[in-house]
ZALUM-987238 format. One record per atom (N, C-alpha, C): residue in three letters; atom name; x, y, z. Coordinates in steps of 0.001 Angstrom, whole numbers, padded with zeros to 6 digits. Atoms other than C-alpha are relative to their C-alpha. Example, Ala and Ser with C-alpha at 12.3 -4.5 7.8 and 13.67 -1.06 7.14 Angstrom:
REM residues 2
+------+------+---------+---------+---------+
: resn : name :       x :       y :       z :
+------+------+---------+---------+---------+
:  Ala :    N :  000890 : -001190 :  000000 :
:  Ala :   CA :  012300 : -004500 :  007800 :
:  Ala :    C :  000900 :  001200 :  000000 :
:  Ser :    N : -000820 : -001190 : -000060 :
:  Ser :   CA :  013670 : -001060 :  007140 :
:  Ser :    C : -000770 :  001090 :  000730 :
+------+------+---------+---------+---------+
REM end
This chain:
REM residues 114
+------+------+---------+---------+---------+
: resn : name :       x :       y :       z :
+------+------+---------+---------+---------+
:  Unk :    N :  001350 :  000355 :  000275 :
:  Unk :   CA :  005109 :  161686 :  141401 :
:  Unk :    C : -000731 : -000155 :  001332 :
:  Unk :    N :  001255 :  000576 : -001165 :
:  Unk :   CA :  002083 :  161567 :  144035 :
:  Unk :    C : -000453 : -000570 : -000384 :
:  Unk :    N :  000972 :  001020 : -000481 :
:  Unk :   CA :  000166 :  159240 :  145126 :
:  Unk :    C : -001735 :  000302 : -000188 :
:  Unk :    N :  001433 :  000139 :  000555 :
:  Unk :   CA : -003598 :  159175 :  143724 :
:  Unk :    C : -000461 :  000994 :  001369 :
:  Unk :    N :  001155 : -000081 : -000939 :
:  Unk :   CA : -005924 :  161110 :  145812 :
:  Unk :    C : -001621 : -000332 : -000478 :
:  Unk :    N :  001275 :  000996 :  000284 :
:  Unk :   CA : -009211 :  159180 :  146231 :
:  Unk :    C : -001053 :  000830 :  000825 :
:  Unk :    N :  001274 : -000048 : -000510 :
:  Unk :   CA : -012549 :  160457 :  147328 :
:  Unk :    C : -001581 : -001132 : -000365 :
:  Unk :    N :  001005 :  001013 : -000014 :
:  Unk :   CA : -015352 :  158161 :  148233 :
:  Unk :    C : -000851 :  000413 :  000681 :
:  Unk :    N :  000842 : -000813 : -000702 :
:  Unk :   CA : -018915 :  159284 :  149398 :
:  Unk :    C : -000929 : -001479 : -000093 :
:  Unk :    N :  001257 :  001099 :  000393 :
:  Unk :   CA : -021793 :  157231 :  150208 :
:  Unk :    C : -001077 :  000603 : -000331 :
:  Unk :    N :  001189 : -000438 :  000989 :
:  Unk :   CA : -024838 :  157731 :  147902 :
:  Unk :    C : -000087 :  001384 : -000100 :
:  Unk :    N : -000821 : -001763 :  000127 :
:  Unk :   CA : -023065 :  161459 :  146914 :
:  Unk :    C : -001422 :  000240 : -001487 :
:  Unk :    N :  000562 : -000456 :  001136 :
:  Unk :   CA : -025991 :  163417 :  144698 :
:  Unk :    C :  001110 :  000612 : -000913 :
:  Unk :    N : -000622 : -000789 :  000812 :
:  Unk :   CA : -024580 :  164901 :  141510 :
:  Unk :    C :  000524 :  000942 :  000059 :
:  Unk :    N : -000359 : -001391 : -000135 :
:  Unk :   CA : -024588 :  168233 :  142605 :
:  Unk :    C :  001326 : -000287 :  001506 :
:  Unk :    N : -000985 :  000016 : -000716 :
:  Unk :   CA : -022601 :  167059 :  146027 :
:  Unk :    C :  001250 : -000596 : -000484 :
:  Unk :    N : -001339 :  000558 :  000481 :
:  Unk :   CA : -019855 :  164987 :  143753 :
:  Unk :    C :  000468 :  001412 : -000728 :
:  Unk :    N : -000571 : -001031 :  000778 :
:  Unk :   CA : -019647 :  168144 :  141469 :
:  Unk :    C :  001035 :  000962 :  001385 :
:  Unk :    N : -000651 : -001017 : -001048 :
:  Unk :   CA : -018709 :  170236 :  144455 :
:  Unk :    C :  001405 : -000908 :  000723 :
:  Unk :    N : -001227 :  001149 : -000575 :
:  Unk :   CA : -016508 :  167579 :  145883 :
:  Unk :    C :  001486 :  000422 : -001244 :
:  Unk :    N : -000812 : -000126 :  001310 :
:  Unk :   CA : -014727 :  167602 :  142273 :
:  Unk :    C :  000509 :  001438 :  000121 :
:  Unk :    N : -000079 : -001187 :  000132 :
:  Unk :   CA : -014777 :  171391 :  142208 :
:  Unk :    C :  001247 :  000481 :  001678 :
:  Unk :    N : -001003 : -000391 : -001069 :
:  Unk :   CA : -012671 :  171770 :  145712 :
:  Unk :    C :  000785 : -000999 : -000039 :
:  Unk :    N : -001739 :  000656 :  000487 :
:  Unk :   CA : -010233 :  169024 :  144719 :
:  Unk :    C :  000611 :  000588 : -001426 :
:  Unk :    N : -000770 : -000572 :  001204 :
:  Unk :   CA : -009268 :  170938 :  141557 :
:  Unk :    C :  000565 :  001083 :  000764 :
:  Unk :    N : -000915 : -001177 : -000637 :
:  Unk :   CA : -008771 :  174126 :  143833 :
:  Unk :    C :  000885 : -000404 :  001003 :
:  Unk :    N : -001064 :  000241 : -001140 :
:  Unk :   CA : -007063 :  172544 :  146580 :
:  Unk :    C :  001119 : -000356 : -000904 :
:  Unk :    N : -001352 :  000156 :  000421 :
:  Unk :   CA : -004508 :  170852 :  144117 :
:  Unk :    C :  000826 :  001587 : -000755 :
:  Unk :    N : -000921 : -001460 :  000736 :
:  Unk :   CA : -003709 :  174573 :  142407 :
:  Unk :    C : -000536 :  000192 : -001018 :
:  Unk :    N :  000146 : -000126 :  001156 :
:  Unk :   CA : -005379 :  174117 :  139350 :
:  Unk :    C : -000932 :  001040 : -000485 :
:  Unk :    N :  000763 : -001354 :  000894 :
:  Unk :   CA : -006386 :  177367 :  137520 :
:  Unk :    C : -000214 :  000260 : -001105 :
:  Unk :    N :  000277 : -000137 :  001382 :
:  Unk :   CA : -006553 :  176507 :  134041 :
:  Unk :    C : -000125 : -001229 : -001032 :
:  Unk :    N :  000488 :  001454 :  000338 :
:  Unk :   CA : -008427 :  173146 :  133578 :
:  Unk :    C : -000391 : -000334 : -001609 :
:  Unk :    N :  000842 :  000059 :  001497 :
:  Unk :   CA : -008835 :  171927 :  130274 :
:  Unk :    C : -000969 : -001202 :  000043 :
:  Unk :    N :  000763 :  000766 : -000416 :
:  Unk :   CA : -011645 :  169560 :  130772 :
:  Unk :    C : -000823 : -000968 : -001121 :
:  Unk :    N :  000347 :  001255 :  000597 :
:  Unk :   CA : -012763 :  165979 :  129186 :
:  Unk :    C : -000606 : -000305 :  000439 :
:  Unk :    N :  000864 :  001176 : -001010 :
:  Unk :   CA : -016063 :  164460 :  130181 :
:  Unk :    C : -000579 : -000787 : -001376 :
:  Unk :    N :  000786 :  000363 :  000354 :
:  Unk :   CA : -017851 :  161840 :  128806 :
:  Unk :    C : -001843 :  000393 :  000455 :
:  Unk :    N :  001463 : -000114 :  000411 :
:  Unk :   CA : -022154 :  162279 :  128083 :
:  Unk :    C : -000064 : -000211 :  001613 :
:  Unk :    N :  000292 : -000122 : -001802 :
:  Unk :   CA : -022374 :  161014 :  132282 :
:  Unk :    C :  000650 :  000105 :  000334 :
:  Unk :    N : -000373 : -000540 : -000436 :
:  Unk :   CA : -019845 :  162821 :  133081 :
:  Unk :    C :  000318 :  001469 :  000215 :
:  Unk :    N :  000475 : -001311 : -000101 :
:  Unk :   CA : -020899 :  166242 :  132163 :
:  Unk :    C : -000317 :  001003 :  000724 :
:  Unk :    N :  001104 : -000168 : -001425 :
:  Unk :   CA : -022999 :  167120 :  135221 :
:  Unk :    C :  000931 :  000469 :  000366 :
:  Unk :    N : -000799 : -000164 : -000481 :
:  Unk :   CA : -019904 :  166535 :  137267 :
:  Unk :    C :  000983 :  000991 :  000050 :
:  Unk :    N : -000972 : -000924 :  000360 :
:  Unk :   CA : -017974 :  169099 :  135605 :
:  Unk :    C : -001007 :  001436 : -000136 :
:  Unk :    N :  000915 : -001277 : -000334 :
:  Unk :   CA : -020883 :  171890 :  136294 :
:  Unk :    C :  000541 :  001029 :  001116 :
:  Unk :    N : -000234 : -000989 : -000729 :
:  Unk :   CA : -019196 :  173653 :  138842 :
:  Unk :    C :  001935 :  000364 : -000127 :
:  Unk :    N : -001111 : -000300 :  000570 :
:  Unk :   CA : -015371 :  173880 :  137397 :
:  Unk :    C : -000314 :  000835 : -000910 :
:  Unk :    N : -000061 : -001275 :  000947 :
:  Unk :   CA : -014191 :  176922 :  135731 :
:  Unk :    C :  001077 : -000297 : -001100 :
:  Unk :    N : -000364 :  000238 :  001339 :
:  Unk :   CA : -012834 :  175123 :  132403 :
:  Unk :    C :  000925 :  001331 : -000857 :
:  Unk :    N : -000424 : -001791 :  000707 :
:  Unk :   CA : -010584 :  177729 :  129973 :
:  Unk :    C : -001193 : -000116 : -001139 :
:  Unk :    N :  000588 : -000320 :  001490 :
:  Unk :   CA : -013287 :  176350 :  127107 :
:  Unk :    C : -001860 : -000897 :  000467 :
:  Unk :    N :  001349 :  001107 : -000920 :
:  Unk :   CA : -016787 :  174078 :  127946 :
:  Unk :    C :  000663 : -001514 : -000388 :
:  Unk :    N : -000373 :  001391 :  000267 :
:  Unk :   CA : -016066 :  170324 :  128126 :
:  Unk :    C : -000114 : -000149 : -000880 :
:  Unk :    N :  000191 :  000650 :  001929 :
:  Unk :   CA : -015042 :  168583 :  125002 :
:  Unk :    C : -000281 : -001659 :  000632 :
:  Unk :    N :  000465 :  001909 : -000541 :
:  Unk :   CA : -016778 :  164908 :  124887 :
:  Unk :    C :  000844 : -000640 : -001459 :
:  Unk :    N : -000459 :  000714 :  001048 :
:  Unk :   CA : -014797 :  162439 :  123095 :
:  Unk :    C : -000887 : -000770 : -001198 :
:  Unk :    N :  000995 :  000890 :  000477 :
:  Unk :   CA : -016481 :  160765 :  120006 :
:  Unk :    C :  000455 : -001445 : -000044 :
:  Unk :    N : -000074 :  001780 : -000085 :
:  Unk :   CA : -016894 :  156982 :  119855 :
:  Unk :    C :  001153 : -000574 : -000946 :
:  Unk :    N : -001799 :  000245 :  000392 :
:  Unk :   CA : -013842 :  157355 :  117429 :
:  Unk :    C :  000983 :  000401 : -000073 :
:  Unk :    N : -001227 : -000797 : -000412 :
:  Unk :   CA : -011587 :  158907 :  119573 :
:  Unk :    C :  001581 : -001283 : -000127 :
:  Unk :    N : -000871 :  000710 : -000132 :
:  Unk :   CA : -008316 :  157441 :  118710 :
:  Unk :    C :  001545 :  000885 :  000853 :
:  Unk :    N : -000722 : -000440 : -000689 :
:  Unk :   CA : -004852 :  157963 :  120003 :
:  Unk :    C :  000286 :  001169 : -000615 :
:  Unk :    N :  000262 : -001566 :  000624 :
:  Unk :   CA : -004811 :  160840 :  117161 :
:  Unk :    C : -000579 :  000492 :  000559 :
:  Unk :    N :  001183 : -001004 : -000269 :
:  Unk :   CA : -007503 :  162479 :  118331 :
:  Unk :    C :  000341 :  000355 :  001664 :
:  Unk :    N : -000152 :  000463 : -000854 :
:  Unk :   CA : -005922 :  161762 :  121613 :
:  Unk :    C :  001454 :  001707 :  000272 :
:  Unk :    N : -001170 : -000501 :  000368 :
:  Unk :   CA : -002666 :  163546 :  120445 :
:  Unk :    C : -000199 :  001371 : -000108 :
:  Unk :    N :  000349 : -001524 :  000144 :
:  Unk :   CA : -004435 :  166676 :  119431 :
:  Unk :    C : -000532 :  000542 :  000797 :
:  Unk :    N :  000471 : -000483 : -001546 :
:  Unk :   CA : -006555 :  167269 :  122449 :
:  Unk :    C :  001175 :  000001 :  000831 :
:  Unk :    N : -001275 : -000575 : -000978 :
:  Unk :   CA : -003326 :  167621 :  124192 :
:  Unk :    C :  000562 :  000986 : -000387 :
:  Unk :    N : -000271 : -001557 :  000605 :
:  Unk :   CA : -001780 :  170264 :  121609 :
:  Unk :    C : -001157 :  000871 :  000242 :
:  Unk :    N :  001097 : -001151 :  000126 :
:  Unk :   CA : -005460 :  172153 :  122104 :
:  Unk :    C :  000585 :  000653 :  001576 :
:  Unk :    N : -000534 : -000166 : -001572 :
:  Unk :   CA : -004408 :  171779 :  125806 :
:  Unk :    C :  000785 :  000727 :  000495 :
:  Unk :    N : -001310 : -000553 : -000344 :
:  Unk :   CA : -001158 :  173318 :  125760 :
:  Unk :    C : -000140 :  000994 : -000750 :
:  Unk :    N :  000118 : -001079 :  000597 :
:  Unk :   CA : -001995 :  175569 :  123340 :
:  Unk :    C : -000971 :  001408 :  000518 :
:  Unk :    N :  001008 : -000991 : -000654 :
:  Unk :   CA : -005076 :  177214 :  125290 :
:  Unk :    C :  000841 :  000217 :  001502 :
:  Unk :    N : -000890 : -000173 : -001129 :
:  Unk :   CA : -002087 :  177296 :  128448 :
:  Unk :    C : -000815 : -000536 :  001109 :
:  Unk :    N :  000597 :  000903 : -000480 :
:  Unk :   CA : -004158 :  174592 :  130322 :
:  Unk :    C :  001568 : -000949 :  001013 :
:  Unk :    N : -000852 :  001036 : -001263 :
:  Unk :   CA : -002167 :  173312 :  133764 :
:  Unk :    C : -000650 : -001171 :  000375 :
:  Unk :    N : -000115 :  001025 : -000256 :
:  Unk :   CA : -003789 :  170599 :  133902 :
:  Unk :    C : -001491 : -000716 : -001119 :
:  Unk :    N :  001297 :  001105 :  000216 :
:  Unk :   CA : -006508 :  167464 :  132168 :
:  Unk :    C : -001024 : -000074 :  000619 :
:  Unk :    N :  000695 :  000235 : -001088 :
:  Unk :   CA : -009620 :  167111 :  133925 :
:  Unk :    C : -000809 : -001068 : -001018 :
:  Unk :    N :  000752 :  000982 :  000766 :
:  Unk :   CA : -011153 :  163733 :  132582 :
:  Unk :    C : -001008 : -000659 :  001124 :
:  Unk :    N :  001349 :  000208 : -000938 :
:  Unk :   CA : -014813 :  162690 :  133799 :
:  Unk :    C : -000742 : -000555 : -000499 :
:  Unk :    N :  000766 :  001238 :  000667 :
:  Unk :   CA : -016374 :  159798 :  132562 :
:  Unk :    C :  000380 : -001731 :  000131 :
:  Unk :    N : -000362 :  001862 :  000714 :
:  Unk :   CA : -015618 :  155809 :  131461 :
:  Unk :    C :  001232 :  000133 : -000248 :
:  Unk :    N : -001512 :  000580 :  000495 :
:  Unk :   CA : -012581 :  153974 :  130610 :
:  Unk :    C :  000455 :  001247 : -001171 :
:  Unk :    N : -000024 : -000786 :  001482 :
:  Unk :   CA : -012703 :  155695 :  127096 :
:  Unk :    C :  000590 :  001550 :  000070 :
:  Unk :    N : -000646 : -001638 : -000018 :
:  Unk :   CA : -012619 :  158941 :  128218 :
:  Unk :    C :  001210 :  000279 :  001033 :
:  Unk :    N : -001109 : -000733 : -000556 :
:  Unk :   CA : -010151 :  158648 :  131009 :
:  Unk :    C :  001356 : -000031 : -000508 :
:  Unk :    N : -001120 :  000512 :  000636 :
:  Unk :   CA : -007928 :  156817 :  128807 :
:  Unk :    C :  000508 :  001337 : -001042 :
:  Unk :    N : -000417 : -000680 :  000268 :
:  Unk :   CA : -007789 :  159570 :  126528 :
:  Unk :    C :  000815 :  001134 :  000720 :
:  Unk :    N : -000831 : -001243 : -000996 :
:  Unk :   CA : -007428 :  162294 :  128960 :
:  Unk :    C :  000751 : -000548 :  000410 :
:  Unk :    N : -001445 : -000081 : -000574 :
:  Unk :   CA : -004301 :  161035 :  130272 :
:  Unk :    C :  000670 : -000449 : -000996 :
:  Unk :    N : -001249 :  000025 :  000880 :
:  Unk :   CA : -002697 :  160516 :  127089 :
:  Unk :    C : -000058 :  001456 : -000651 :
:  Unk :    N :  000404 : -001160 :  000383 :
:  Unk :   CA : -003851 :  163760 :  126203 :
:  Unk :    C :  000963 :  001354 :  001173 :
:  Unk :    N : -000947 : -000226 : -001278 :
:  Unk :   CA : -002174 :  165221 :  129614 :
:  Unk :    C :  001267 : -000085 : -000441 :
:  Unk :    N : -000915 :  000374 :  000068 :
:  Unk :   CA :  000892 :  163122 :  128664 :
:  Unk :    C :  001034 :  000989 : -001452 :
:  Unk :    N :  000130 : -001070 :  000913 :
:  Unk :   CA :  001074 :  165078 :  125431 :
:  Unk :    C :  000361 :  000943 :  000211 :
:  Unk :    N : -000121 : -001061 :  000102 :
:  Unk :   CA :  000338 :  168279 :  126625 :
:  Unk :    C :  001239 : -000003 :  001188 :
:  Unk :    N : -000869 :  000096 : -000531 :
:  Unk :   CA :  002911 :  167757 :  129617 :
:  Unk :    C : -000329 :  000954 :  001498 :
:  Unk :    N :  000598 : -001272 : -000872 :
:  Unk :   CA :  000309 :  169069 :  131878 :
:  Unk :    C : -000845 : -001703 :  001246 :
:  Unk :    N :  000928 :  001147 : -001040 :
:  Unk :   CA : -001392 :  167129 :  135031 :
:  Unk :    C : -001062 : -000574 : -000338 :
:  Unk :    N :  001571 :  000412 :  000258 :
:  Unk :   CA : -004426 :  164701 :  134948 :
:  Unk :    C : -000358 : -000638 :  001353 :
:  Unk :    N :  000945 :  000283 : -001221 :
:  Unk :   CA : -006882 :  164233 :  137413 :
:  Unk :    C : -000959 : -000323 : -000852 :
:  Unk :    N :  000813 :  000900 :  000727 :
:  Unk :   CA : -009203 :  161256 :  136246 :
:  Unk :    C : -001032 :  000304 :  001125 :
:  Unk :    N :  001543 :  000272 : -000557 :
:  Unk :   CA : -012860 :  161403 :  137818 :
:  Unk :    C : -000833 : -001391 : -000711 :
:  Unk :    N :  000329 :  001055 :  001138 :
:  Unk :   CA : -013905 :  157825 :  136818 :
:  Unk :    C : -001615 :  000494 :  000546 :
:  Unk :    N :  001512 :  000157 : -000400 :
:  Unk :   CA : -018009 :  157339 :  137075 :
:  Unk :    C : -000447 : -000819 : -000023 :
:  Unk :    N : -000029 :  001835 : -000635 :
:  Unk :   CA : -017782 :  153571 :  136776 :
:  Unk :    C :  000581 : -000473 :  001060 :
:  Unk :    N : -000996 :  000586 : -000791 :
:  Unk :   CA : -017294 :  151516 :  139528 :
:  Unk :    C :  000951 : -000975 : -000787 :
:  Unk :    N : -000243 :  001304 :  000756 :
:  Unk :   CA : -015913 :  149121 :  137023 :
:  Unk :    C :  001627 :  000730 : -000589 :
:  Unk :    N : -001162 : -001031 : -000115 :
:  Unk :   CA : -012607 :  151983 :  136562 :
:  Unk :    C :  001380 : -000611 :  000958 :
:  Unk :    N : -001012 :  000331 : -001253 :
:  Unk :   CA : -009327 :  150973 :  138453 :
:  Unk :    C :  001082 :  000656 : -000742 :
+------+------+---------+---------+---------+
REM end
């Protein structure tokens, strides 16, 4: 297992976090993102090349719903999670990851995230 990589910007526009986001997916290898944002975390995921367009979780995403977004995952041959939003959504995407048996790279957008 590695160790988290962290990026931190001071007062980073949208379009410079997207790009930020967008060359840490290529630097780690990843060529076939299956991608999770939450509603403000959408944006962020504007310059990733997704295999499908972001799926947003609904407000009653449970660990089912959790379960199957990982079979969509593995089924569309998705190397890795890309989750981009709130608690809610990163929580899914990495059980969703765990599932598909594929990497996750969380993008929180709260500071309130740990």
């Amino acid at each position: 297992m590695e160790a988290p990589h962290v990026y931190v910007s001071e007062d980073p526009s949208e379009e410079d976090a997207a790009e930020a986001l967008a060359r840490l997916i290529e630097d780690l290898g990843i060529e076939r993102p299956f991608v999770l944002a939450s509603k403000h975390g959408t944006s962020l995921t504007a310059r990733l090349q997704p295999l499908d367009r972001p799926t947003t979780a609904p407000t009653a995403a449970d660990q089912a719903w959790a379960a199957e977004l990982g079979s969509t995952a593995q089924k569309q041959g998705a190397d890795a999670v890309i989750a981009v939003g709130g608690g809610r959504c990163l929580d899914i995407g990495k059980l969703a990851a765990a599932r598909a048996g594929v990497t996750i790279v969380a993008a929180p957008t709260q500071l309130s995230h740990d």
